[in-house]
DOBA-610062 format. One record per residue (C-alpha): x, y, z. Coordinates in steps of 0.02 Angstrom, whole numbers, padded with zeros to 5 digits, always signed. Layout:
N
XYZ ...
END
This chain:
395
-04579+03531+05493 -04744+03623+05558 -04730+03653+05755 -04813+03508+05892 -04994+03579+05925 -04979+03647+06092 -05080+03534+06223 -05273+03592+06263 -05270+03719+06429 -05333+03607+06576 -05521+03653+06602 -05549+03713+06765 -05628+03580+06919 -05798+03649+06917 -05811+03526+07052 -05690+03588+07175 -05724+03758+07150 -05905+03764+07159 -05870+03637+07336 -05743+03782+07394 -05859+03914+07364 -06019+03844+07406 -05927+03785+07577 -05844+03949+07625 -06020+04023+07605 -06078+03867+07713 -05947+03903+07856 -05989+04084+07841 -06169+04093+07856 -06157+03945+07986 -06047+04052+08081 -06161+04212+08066 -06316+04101+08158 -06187+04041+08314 -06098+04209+08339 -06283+04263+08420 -06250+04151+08568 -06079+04258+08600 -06192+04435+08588 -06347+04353+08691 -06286+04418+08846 -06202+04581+08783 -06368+04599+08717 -06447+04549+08893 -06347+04691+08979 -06385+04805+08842 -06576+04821+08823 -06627+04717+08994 -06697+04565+08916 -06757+04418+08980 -06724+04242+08934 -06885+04236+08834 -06844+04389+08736 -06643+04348+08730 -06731+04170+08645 -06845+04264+08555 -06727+04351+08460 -06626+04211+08409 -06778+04151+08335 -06810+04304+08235 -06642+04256+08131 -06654+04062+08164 -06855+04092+08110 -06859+04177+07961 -06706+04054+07885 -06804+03912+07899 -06972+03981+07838 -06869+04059+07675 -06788+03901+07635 -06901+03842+07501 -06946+04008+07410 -06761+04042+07396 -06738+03866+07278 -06888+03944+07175 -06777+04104+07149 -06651+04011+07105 -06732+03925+06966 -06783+04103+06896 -06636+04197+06928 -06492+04067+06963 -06433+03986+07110 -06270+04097+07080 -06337+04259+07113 -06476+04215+07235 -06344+04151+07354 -06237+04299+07327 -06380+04411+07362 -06440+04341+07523 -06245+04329+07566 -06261+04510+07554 -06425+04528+07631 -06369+04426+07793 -06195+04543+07825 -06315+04706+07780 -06408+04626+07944 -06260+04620+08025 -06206+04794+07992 -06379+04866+08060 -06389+04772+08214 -06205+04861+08245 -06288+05036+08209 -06454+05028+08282 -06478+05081+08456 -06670+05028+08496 -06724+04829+08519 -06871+04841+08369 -06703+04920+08269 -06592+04754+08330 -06754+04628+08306 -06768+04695+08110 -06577+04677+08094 -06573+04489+08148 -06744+04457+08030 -06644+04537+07881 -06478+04430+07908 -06598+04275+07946 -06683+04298+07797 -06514+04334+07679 -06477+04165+07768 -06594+04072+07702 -06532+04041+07529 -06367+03954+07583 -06430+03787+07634 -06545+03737+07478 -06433+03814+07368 -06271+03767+07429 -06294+03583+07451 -06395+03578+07273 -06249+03664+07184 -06129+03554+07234 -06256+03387+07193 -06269+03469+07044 -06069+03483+07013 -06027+03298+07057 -06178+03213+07005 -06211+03024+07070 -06011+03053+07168 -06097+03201+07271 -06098+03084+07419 -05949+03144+07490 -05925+03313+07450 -06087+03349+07526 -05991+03265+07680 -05880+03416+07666 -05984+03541+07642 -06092+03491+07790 -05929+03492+07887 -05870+03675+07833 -06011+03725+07926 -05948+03654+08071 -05779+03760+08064 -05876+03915+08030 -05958+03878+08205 -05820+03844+08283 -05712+04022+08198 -05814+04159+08204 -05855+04149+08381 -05692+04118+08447 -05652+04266+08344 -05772+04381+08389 -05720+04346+08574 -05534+04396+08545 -05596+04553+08439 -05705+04594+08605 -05573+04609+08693 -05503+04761+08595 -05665+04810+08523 -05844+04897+08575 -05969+04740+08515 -06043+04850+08391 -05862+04863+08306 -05838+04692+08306 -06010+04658+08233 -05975+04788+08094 -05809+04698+08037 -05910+04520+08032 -06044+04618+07912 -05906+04688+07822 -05829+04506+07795 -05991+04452+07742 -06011+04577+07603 -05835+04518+07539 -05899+04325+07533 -06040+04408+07435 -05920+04472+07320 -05821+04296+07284 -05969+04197+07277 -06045+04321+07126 -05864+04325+07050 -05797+04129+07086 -05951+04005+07101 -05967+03892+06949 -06124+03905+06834 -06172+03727+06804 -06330+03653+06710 -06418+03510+06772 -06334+03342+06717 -06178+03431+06694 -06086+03314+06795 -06027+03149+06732 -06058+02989+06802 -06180+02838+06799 -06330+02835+06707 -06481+02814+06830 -06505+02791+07003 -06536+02615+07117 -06703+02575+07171 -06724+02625+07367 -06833+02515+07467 -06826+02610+07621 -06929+02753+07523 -07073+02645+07520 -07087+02598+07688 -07128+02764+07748 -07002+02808+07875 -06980+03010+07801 -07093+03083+07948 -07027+02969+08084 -06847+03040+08011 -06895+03217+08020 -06976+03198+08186 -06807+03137+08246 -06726+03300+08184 -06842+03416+08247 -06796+03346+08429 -06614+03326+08391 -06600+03501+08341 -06707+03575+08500 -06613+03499+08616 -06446+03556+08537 -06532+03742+08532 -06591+03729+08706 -06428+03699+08772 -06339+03818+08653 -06454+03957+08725 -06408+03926+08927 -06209+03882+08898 -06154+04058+08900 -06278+04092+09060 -06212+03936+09164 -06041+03965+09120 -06048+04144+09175 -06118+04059+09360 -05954+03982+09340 -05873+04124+09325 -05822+04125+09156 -05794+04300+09072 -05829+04332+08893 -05684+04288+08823 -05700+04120+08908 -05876+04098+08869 -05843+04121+08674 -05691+03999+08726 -05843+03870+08794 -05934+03889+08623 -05795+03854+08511 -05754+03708+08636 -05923+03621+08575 -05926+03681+08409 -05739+03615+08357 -05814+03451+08452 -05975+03452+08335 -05867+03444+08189 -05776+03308+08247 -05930+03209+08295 -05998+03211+08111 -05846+03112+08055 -05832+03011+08208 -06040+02976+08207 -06023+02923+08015 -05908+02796+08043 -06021+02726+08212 -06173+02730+08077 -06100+02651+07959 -06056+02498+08059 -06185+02500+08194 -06327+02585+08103 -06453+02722+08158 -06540+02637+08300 -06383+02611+08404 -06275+02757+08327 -06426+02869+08389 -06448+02791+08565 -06257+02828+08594 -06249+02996+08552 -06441+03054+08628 -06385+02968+08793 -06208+03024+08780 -06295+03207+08757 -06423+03172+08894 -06285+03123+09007 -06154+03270+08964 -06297+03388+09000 -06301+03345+09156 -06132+03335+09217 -06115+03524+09148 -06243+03569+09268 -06143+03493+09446 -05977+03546+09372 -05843+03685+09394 -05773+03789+09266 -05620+03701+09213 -05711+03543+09231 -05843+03594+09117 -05722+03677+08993 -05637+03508+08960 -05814+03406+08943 -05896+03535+08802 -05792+03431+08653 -05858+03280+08723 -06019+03349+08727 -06017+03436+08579 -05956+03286+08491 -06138+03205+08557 -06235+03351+08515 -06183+03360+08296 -06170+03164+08305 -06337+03119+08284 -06354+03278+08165 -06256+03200+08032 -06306+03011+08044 -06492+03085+08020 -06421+03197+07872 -06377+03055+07787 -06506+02959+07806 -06612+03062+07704 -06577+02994+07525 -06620+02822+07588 -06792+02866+07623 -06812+02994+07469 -06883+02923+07289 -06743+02927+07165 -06758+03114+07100 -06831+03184+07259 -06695+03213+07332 -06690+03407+07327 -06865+03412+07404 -06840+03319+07555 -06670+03406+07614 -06771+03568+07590 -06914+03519+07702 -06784+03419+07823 -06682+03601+07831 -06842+03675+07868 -06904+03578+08002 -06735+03562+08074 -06710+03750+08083 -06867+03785+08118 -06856+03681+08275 -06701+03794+08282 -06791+03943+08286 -06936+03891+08417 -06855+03805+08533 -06740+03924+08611 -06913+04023+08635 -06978+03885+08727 -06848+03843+08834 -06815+04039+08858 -06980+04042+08950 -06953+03888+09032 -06784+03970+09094 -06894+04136+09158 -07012+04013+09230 -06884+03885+09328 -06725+03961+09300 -06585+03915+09175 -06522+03745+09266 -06681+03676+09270 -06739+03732+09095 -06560+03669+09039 -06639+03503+09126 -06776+03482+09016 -06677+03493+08878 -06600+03327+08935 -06749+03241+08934 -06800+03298+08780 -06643+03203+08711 -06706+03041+08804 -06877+03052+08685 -06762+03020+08514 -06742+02856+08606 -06920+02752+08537 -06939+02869+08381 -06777+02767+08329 -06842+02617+08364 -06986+02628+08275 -06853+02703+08131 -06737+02563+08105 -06868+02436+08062 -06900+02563+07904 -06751+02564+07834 -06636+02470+07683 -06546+02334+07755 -06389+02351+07706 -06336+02155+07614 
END
């Protein structure tokens, strides 16, 4: 009697791996951008900088990742997404590793455009590879992805502040390079090559009315603001929690405070936009960040240390409510194009308004500049009025 033919191998998820890759590069590279508020003032103390300049060069790196954003999907149509994002992988820890060596400030302002620009590639092509894996079902893994980012945010810095206490800050910025060449590595060894229309699932997409009606700019407008005002206050925490008191070890504490909060405000603001829709979901969290910012400013240490969850929870709320509003006010097959130009105003607005509020700071000092950014949270308020008028009502 001839043997049972031995069962087929299970294929491999593409799926899940491509999410697990494309994520750990997301939390990575997301991580990179946030660890610059923990060197800001080593940096400060280092070369004598200003607030404008300390802005300034987070804008280098925040500056030239936005502007690169759409160039890198074109080099990933010619080369692959698989290598382009391994490459700039690279090219963002090689940043890394010469803003450890380099002693000079034009030396340090090259090494953050080179990691900014290695940046670039991970947004675009992260979130299209894993569209691309799970098809019409890419709803909610693009939910995680967004989120690894979050935990990258929240890891490295708390990190680097622990490895600060044992190590010069140009040590512990050449062992974050270092782990940034070995993500490189996995990502050209482990990411998934996948066609387009590789993933199964339901022929065709449903109609969109809310694409018709226009609401795209008023959307991106809302971003723009959303993310100045959470760069603005990003750029003064470590300053007004050193008035405090705070040390460094407690100010990278502070940052991982509102970062670990952020990440829990993108699950907790889906659920509040789901049920009470943009208008209202937006007007809680931009008042809820309006308010927070104040309260930071009038209170102590521990005081403040226990609100920056809270506020960091308000801060990424309205982040990932606007994220996912996107599609709704894309045509069908567009949706590739608009995240690209939403990532590109959003960290563009990134990039310039720590620069703007950096001045302000020199200007006013960093309370009152941290002030503004307050108000600037309170003008969201009409733009998503005029907003939720635009969009699909939901039956």
């Amino acid at each position: 009697m001839p043997p049972a033919p031995r069962p087929a191998p299970t294929a491999p998820d593409p799926g899940r791996r491509t999410l697990w890759v494309a994520g750990s590069a997301h939390a990575l590279h997301d991580g990179y951008a946030e660890l610059l508020f923990v060197l800001l003032p080593v940096w400060q103390a280092e070369f004598g900088l200003g607030y404008g300049l300390l802005a300034l060069l987070r804008g280098l790196y925040a500056g030239t990742m936005a502007g690169l954003q759409v160039p890198a999907g074109a080099l990933a149509d010619r080369f692959g997404a698989r290598g382009v994002l391994a490459a700039g992988t690279a090219l963002a820890a090689l940043g890394y590793l010469l803003a450890g060596w380099t002693g000079s400030l034009p030396g340090l302002c090259l090494a953050l455009a080179l990691s900014g620009c290695g940046s670039s590639v991970q947004h675009p092509l992260g979130s299209a590879a894993v569209a691309r894996a799970y098809g019409p079902g890419a709803r909610g893994p693009l939910g995680v992805f967004n989120f690894s980012g979050d935990l990258g945010k929240a890891a490295l810095p708390a990190a680097a502040s622990l490895l600060l206490l044992r190590l010069p800050w140009r040590g512990m910025v050449g062992l974050m390079g270092g782990l940034g060449l070995a993500a490189a590595a996995g990502i050209a060894l482990l990411l998934p090559v996948l066609a387009p229309g590789t993933a199964a699932g339901p022929e065709g997409h449903a109609a969109r009315p809310g694409a018709a009606r226009g609401g795209f700019p008023l959307l991106f407008a809302l971003g723009v603001l959303d993310t100045g005002v959470r760069m603005g206050l990003l750029t003064f925490l470590p300053f007004l929690l050193r008035a405090k008191g705070a040390g460094l070890p407690t100010i990278g504490l502070g940052l991982a405070l509102v970062f670990v909060g952020g990440a829990g405000g993108k699950f907790a603001c889906g659920w509040l936009g789901a049920r009470l829709g943009l208008l209202w979901t937006v007007a809680v969290t931009e008042a809820g960040t309006a308010a927070g910012i104040l309260l930071l400013l009038v209170l102590p240490l521990a005081p403040a240390l226990a609100l920056l969850p809270l506020l960091g929870v308000m801060l990424n709320g309205t982040s990932s409510v606007l994220y996912g509003t996107v599609p709704e006010l894309t045509p069908a097959g567009r949706e590739a194009r608009a995240f690209a130009l939403f990532y590109t105003g959003t960290i563009g607005a990134g990039a310039v308004a720590p620069v703007l509020y950096g001045f302000l700071g020199d200007a006013v000092g960093a309370r009152w500049a941290t002030a503004a950014t307050a108000g600037t949270a309170l003008l969201t308020l009409p733009l998503a009025a005029l907003l939720a008028p635009r969009l699909a009502r939901k039956g």
